[in-house]
C-alpha positions in Angstrom: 23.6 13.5 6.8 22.3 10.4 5.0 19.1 11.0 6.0 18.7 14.5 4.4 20.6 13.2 1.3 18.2 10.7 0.6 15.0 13.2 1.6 16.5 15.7 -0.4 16.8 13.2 -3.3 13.2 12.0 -3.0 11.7 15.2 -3.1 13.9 16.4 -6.1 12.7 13.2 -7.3 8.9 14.2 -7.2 9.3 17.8 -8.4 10.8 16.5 -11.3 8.3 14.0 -12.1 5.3 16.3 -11.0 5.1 18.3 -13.9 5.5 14.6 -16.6 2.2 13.2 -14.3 0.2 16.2 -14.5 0.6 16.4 -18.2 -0.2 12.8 -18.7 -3.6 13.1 -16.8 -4.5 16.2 -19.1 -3.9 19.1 -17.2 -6.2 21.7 -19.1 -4.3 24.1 -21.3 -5.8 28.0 -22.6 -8.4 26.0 -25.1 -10.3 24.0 -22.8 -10.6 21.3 -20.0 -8.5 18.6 -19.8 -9.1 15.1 -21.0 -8.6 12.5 -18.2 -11.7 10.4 -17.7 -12.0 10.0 -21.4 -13.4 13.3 -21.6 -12.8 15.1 -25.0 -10.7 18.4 -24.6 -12.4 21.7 -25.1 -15.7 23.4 -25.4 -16.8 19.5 -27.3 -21.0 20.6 -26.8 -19.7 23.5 -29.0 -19.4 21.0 -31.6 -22.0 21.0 -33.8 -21.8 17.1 -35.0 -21.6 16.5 -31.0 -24.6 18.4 -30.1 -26.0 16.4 -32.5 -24.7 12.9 -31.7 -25.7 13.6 -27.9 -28.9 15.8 -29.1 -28.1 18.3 -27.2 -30.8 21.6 -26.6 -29.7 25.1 -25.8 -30.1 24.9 -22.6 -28.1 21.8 -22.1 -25.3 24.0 -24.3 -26.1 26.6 -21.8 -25.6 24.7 -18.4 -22.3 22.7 -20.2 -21.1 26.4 -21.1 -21.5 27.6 -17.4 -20.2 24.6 -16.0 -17.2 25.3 -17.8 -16.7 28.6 -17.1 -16.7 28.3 -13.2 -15.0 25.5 -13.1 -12.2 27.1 -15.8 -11.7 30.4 -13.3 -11.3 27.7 -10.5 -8.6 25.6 -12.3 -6.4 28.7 -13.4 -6.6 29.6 -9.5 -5.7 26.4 -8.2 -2.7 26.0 -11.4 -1.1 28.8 -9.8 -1.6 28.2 -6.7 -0.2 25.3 -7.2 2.8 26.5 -9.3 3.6 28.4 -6.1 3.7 26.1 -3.8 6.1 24.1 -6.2 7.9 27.3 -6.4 8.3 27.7 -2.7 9.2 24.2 -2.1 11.8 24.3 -4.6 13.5 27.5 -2.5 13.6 25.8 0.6 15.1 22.6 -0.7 17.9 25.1 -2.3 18.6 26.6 0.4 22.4 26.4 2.2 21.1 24.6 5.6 18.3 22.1 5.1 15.5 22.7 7.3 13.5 19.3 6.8 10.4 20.8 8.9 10.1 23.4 6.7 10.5 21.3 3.6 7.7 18.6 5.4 5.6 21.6 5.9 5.7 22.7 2.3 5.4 19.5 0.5 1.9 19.2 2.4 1.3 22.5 1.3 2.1 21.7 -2.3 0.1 18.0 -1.9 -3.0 19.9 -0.8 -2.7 22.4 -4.0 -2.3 19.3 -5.9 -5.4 17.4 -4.5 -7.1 21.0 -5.0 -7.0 20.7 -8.6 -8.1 17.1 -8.7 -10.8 17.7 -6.9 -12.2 20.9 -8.9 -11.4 19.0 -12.2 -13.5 15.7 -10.8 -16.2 18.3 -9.7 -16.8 19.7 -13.6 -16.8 15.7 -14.7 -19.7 15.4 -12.2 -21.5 18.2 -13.4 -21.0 17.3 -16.8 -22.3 13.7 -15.9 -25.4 15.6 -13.9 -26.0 17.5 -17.2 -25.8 15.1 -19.7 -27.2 12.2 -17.5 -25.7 8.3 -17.9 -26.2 7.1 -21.3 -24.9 10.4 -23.7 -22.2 11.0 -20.7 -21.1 7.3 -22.0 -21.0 8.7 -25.4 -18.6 11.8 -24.9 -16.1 9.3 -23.0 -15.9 7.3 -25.9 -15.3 9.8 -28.2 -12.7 11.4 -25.8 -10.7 8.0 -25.9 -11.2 7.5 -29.6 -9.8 11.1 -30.2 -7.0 10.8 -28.3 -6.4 7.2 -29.9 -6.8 8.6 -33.4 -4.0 11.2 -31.7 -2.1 8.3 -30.3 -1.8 6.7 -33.8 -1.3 10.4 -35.8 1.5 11.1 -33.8 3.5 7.0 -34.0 2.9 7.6 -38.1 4.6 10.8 -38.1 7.5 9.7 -35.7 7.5 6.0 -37.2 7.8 2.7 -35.6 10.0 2.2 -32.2 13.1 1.1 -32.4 14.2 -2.7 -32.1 15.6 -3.8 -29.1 19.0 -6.0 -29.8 
């Protein structure tokens, strides 16, 4: 009885904190990629001060653009695939009787959506780093983290300072 108290707890646990994770890596939302790895969120090559910063021809443009889009298709496959599994996991574990197998089997399920994603949103960062080749791929990471800095900094002005601890 303990024992599927406790497992039940854990995987509440995780579902609850699954979807606080994903959105601190920069899952990608309807206007673009997301920005883990320092990567910039959007379309960035459309930019045209980027382009310009990373000198970027139309054909780079082109192969970024492409990149994007089959990587974009993939990642709203895999979101809802994921969502799903999530979904599914989330009946068992209401469920009246507790079937641990069934839960086990899911959560692996749902853990093999989640390494899904990861892996298709690493894939597009490799292809961009293919594209734009070492140095100018150093250059859109560092604007990615000064953006989200600048962001960082935007959003502690408008909220103000934290409070004191007593």
């Amino acid at each position: 009885m303990l024992k599927n108290k406790v497992l039940t707890g854990m995987v509440l646990l995780i579902l609850v904190m699954t979807p606080a994770m994903v959105m601190a890596k920069g899952m990608p939302g309807p206007g673009g990629m997301h920005e883990g790895n320092g990567m910039p969120l959007g379309k960035w090559w459309e930019n045209p001060k980027m382009a310009e910063k990373l000198s970027l021809s139309d054909a780079d443009k082109a192969k970024l653009k492409e990149a994007f889009n089959i990587s974009y298709r993939k990642l709203i496959n895999l979101k809802s695939t994921l969502e799903t599994e999530r979904f599914e996991l989330g009946n068992l574990l209401d469920k009246k009787t507790l079937d641990e197998a069934a839960i086990m089997q899911q959560f692996t399920k749902l853990e093999k959506a989640r390494t899904e994603l990861s892996r298709e949103r690493f894939g597009f960062l490799l292809e961009v780093r293919k594209i734009l080749g070492q140095e100018r791929y150093q250059v859109v990471k560092q604007e990615g983290r000064e953006r989200r800095g600048s962001r960082m900094f935007r959003r502690m002005d408008r909220q103000g300072p934290p409070p004191d601890d007593m």
